[in-house]
C-alpha positions in Angstrom: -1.4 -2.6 6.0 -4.3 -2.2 3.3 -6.8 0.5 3.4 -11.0 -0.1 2.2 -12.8 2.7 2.0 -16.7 2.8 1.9 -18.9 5.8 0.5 -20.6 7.2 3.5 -23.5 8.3 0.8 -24.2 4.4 0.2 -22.6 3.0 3.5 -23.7 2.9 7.5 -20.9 3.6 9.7 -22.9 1.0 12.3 -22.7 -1.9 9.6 -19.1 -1.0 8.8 -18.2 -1.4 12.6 -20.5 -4.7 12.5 -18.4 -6.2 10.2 -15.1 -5.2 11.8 -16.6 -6.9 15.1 -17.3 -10.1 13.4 -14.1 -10.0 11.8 -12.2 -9.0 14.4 -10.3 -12.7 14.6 -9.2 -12.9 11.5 -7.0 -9.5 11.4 -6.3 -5.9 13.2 -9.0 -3.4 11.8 -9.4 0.5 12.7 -12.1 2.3 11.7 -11.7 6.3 11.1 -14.4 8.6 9.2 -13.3 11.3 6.8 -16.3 14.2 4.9 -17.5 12.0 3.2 -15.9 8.0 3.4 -15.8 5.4 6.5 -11.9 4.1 6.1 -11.0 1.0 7.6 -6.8 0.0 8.2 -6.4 -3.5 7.7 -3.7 -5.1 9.3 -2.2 -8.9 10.2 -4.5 -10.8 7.7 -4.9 -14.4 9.6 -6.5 -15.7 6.2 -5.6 -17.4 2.9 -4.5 -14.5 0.3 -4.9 -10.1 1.6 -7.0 -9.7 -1.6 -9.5 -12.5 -1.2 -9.9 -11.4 2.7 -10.4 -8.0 2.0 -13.2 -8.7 -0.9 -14.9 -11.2 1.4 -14.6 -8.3 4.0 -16.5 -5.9 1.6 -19.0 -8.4 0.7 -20.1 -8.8 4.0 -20.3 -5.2 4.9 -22.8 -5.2 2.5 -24.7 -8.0 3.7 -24.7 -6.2 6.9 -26.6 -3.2 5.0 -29.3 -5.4 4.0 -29.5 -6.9 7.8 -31.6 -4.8 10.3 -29.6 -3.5 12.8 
């Protein structure tokens, strides 16, 4: 299991849990908030390498902070 963990001063918990929906076939994902950071588990990676997945997984997190929601 791999943990990311997004600033809560520079992240949206709703564009965090838009990501984990549009992800949600590629691996297990749970989404917990802590004072001040979103953390999301990351679990059963159906994807090339863990590290790519999870950097492509960031990326779009913050695509989905420059998308209107």
């Amino acid at each position: 299991m791999s943990t990311v963990e997004f600033d809560k001063k520079i992240f949206r918990l709703k564009a965090v849990k838009s990501a984990v929906k549009d992800y949600k076939d590629f691996a297990d994902f749970e989404v917990t908030e802590k004072k001040d950071r979103i953390v999301v588990k990351v679990d059963n990676v159906d994807y090339e390498s863990k590290e790519v997945f999870l950097g492509e997984f960031g990326n779009y997190v913050i695509h989905k902070m420059s998308v209107r929601q």
